[in-house]
N, C-alpha and C positions, 0 to 999 in steps of 0.2 A: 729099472728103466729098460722099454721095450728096445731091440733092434728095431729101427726106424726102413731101412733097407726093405723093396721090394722090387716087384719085374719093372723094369725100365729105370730104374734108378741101380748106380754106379757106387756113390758113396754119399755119406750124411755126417754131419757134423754137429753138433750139442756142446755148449759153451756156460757151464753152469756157474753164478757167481757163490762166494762162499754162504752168503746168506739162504740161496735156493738150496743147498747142502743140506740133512741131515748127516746124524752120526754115522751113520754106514748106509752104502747106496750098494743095490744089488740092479747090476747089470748084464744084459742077455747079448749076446751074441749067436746068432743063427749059424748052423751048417753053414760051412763053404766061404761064411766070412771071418773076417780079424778085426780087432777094434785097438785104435792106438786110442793111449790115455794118457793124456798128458799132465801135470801142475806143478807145482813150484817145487825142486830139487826131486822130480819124479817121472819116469817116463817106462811104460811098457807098453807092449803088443799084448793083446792076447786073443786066444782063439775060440772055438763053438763052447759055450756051455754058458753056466751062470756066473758072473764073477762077484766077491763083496767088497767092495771099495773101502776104504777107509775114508773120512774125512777130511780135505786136503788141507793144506794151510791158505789156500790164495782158489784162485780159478779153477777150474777142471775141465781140459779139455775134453771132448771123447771123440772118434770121427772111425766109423764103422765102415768097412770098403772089403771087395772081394778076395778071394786068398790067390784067385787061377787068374788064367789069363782074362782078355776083357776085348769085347768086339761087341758088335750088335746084337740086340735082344734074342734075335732069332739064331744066333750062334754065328753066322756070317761074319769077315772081319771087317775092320772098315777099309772105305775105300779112299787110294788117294791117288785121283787123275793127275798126270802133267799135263794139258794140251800142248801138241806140238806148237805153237806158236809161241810157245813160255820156254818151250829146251831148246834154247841155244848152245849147241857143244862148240868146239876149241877150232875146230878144223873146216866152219861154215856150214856145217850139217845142222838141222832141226832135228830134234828126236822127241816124240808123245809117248810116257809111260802111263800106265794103269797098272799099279799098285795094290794089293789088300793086306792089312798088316793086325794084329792084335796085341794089346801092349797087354804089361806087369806093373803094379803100382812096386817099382823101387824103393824108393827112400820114402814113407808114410807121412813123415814132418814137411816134407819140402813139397808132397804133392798136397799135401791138409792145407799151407798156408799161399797154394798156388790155385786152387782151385776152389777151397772152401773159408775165404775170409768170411770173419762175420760170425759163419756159423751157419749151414744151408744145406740142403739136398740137391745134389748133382747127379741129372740125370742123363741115360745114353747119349743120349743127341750132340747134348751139349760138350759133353767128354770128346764124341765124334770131331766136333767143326773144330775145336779150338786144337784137340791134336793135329787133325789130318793138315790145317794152316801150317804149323809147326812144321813138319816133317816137309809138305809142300814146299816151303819155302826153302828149307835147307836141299830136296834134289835138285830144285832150280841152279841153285847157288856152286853145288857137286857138279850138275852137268857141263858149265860153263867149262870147268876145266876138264873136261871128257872129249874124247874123239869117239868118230861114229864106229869105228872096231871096239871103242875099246863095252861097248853096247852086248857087243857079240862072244864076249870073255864070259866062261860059264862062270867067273867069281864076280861076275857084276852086282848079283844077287846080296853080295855078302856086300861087299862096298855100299850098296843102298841100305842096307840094314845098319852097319856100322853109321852112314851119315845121319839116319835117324835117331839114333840112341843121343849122338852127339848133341842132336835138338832137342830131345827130349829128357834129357837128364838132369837141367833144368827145373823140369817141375815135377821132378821125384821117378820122373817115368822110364819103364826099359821094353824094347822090342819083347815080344813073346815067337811071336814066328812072321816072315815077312815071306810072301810072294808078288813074284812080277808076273801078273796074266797080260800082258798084251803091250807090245812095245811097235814104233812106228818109225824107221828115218829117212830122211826126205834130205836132198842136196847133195851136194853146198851150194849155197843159195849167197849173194855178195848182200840180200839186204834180208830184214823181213819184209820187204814191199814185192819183193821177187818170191817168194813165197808163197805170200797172202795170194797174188796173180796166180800159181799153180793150182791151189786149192780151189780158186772160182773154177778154171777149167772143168775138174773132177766133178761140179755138180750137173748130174744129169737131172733135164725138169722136162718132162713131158710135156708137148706140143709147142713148146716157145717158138720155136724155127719156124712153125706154121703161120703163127701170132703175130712173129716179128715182119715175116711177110706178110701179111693184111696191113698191119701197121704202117711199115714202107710206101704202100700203095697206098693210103688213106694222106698219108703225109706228102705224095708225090700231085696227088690230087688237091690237094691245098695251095702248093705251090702255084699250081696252075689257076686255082682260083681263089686268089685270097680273099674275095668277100664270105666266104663259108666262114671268116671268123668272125663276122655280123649275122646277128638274126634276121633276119628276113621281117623290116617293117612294115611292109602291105603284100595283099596276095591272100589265097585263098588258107586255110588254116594246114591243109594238107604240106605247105610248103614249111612252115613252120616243126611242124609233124617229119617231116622228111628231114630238117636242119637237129634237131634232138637228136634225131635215128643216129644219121653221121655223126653225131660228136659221141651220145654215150656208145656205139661201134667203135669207135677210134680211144675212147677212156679206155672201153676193157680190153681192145687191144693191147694197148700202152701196156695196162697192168700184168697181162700173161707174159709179153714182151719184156717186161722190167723183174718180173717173180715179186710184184706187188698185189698184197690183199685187202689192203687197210687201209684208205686216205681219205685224208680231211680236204677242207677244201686252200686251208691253206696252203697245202704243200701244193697244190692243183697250179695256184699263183705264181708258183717259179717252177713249173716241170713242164718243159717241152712246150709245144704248141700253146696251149694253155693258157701261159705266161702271157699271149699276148692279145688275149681275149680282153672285152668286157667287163667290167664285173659286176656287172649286174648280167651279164648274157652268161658269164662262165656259171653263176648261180643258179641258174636255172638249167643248167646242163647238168651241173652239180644232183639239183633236188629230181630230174628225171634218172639221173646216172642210180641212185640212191633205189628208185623204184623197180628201175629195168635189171640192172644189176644184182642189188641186194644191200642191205643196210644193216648195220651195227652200232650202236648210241653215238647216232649224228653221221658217221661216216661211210661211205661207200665199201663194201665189202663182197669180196667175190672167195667164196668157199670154197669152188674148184681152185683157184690159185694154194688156198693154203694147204689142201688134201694133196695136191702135187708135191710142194715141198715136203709135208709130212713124211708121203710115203719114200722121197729120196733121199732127207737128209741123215735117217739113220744108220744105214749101209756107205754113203759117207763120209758120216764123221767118224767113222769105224776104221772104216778102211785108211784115214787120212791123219790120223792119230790124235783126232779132236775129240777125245775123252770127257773130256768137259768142256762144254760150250755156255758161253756167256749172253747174254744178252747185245752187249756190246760188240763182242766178236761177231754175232751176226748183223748186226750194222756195220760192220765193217766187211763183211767179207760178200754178203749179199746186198748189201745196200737197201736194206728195210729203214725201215722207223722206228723210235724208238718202240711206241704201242705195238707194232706189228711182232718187234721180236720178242718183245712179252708174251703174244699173243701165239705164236709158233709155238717158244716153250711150252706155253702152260697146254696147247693141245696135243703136244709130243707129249706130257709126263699123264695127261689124259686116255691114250693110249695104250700106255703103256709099254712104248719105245724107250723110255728113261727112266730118272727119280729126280728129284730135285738134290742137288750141291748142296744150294741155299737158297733156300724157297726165292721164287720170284724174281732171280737175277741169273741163275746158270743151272744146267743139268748134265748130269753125270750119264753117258752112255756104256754099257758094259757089253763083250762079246756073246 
């Protein structure tokens, strides 16, 4: 039986029943890996060559896995962001770690029946997310009871490594080398809402301030004349022409104003002026906004807005110890949409400002 193992796969597992047995089974093990063999009142490891099996009385296990350490394909370790907004320490401080750590498959039994039920090929990736959860969740959990000195203790390093093993021991697994590349703390802060407020500050967006004043003036102009929020039923067509102008000016205001790039027309229905349009007038502001503007399946979309934040938010989240940023987190801390902070990620990891976490819902930023 061939070694199954190859690049991007971790470990594999073969569950032979006695009947699939022959009298003696000659089994390969590759350089650099170990194969545990399990069946009934029988268990070894063995290492690189050919082995010849005897015929067991019941099942036979086999589950083939590397002998060194274990990180990403490329050798790199994996990585496990805290975002400061998940390190709550003891003393009101938020602290963001970034993490790279590469494990050892410890105990072969306990990680065979944590990772490979069934009987399967497990490959990098998936070794990455379900560890890096693991470990993530336990410095959460560590930092709670951490103050922000105790961050700055040259034995932190070792404390984070001991917490992981602690998680991961579990399912057979042990730290191989751990490094802290890049730590962040912030406070004491009496809430995370007093927090989250610091972080808006820190983002700089090119030309808002310009925007928000046009904006201003466009809206102080309304005041003065609230018929602009009716179209203009008679009169020459130029007038009409002239009521468009004003409202999509005043849309892409809003959106520079706001660090919006993506809107539907629903959200149009409860934001700002908007709101108390028409709606059959706001549609048609909509469907010109769309043309003047710029458009994306269905919705108004202004490019310049999103290359703004592109080019700000990764210096950042760097600086501010958002390591990893969610989707969610950026609805919350910028006040997008949901579509829109999809739509940020995936053109940060387009870039090449990121990687994906987990595909589709948060990215991993590194120094």
């Amino acid at each position: 039986m061939q070694d199954p193992l190859s690049v991007g796969y971790v470990a594999a597992r073969r569950v032979l029943a006695p009947k699939e047995l022959r009298r003696k089974l000659l089994l390969q093990v590759n350089p650099g890996h170990v194969a545990l063999v399990t069946s009934p009142g029988r268990k070894a490891v063995l290492g690189p060559g050919i082995h010849e099996l005897r015929k067991p009385d019941g099942p036979l296990n086999i589950c083939w896995f590397p002998q060194g350490p274990v990180g990403r394909a490329d050798g790199r370790p994996f990585p496990c962001p805290i975002p400061i907004t998940e390190g709550k320490l003891a003393d009101g401080c938020f602290a963001g770690l970034l993490c790279g750590f590469k494990i050892r498959i410890w105990d072969p039994e306990g990680f065979m029946f944590s990772f490979l039920a069934g009987g399967r090929l497990l490959d990098v990736e998936e070794l990455e997310v379900r560890t890096r959860e693991l470990v993530k969740r336990a410095f959460i959990e560590a930092l709670s009871s951490c103050s922000s000195r105790d961050l700055e203790e040259p034995a932190f390093s070792i404390f984070l490594e001991h917490t992981a093993n602690l998680a991961l021991a579990g399912v057979g697994l042990r730290i191989s080398s751990l490094e802290l590349a890049s730590s962040t703390c912030k406070g004491p802060f009496r809430s995370l809402k007093e927090l989250l407020s610091e972080l808006r500050k820190g983002l700089s967006f090119p030309s808002k301030e310009e925007k928000a004043t046009s904006l201003r003036e466009k809206l102080e102009l309304l005041s003065k004349r609230p018929w602009l929020l009716k179209k203009p039923e008679r009169g020459p067509r130029d007038w009409i022409d002239s009521w468009l102008s004003f409202w999509t000016g005043l849309l892409e205001d809003w959106m520079w104003a706001n660090g919006r790039f993506y809107i539907g027309i629903d959200e149009l229905r409860s934001a700002g002026p908007f709101s108390k349009m028409d709606k059959q007038d706001l549609g048609e502001v909509f469907k010109a906004s769309r043309k003047e503007i710029g458009e994306r399946k269905g919705r108004v979309f202004l490019r310049e807005v999103l290359d703004a934040l592109c080019s700000s938010t990764t210096n950042w989240a760097l600086e501010n110890g958002l390591y990893e940023l969610s989707s969610s987190a950026l609805m919350e801390l910028l006040g997008l949409s949901k579509q829109e902070a999809e739509a940020l990620l995936e053109e940060l990891v387009a870039r090449g400002s990121c990687e994906w976490a987990e595909r589709g819902r948060s990215v991993l930023f590194s120094p």
